[in-house]
C-alpha positions, 0 to 999 in steps of 0.5 A, spaced: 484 427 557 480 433 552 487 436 552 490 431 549 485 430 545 486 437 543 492 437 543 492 432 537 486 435 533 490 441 533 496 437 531 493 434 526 489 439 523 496 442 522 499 437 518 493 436 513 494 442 511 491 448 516 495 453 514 494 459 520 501 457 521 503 458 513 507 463 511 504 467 505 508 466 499 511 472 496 506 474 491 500 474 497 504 478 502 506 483 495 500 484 494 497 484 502 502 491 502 500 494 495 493 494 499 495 497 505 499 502 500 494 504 497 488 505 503 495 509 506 495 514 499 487 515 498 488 517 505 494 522 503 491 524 498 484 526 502 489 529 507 492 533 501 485 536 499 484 538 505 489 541 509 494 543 503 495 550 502 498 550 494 493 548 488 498 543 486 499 539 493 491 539 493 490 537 485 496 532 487 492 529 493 486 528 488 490 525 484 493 520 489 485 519 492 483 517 485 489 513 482 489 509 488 483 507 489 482 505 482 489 501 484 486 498 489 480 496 486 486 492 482 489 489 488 483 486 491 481 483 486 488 480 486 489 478 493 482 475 491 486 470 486 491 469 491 487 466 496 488 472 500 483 476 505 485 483 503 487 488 509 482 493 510 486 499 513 494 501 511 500 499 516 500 501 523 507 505 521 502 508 515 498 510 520 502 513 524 505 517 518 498 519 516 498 522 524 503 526 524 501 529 517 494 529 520 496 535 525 500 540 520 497 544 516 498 549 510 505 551 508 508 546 513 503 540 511 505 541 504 513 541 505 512 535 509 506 531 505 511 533 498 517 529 502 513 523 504 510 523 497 516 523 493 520 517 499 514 514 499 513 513 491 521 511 491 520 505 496 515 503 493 516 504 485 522 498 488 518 495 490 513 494 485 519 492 480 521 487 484 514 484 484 513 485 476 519 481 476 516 474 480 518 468 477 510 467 479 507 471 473 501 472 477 496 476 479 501 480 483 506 480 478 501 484 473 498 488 478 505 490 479 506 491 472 500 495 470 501 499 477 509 501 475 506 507 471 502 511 476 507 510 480 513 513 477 507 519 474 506 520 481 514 521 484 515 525 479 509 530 480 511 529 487 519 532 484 517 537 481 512 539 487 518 538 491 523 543 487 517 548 486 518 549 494 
């Protein structure tokens, strides 16, 4: 009798509306991934500071921390419009990354940091497009927008570091 009784409140309160089984929208998850992003490019650009061994990588890392994190600060707000708690730490995928930077160092952290930067950079520059496009035009459509700059400014620092090895 309790599990059908439970099995019909849960059934219920599916159908009034509980959305723990909705899928985001294109904007929430947009905007969910741009977080984790930028917590994955504050951590590289930490990183860079740190076990970088050129004045350009480690300038570069202190670019990244603070352009992302002011970046972040517009995507929480964002995701907070959107309705959507965000993420407080990047990808497992981003995370793993950030691991095997993490056990480089010197010369050879640089050439890999520089090459994951400018692929990174690539990705997301489409990505951010793609959402500045939505038809939604709302908060994650003019994050996007207002983020495209930075983003583009950073794969071409990280070009120019890449063609300086």
């Amino acid at each position: 009798m309790i599990s059908k009784t439970l099995t019909a409140a849960a059934f219920t309160l599916a159908c009034l509306g509980g959305n723990a089984w909705a899928k985001d929208t294109p904007s929430q998850a947009f905007i969910s991934k741009a977080v984790q992003g930028n917590l994955a490019e504050i951590q590289a650009g930490q990183m860079a500071q740190q076990q970088g061994q050129s004045d350009g990588v480690k300038a570069f890392g202190k670019q990244l921390e603070a352009d992302h994190w002011a970046a972040n600060q517009n995507a929480t707000a964002a995701a907070s419009a959107l309705g959507v708690t965000p993420p407080t730490a990047p990808s497992k995928q981003q995370q793993a990354d950030a691991a095997k930077l993490g056990k480089l160092s010197g010369a050879k952290f640089d050439r890999a940091f520089v090459q994951h930067m400018v692929a990174d950079h690539k990705k997301d520059i489409a990505e951010y497009t793609k959402a500045s496009k939505m038809k939604s035009a709302d908060q994650a459509a003019t994050y996007a927008s207002e983020t495209l700059p930075t983003l583009k400014n950073h794969l071409e620092t990280a070009q120019g570091l890449a063609k300086a090895r």
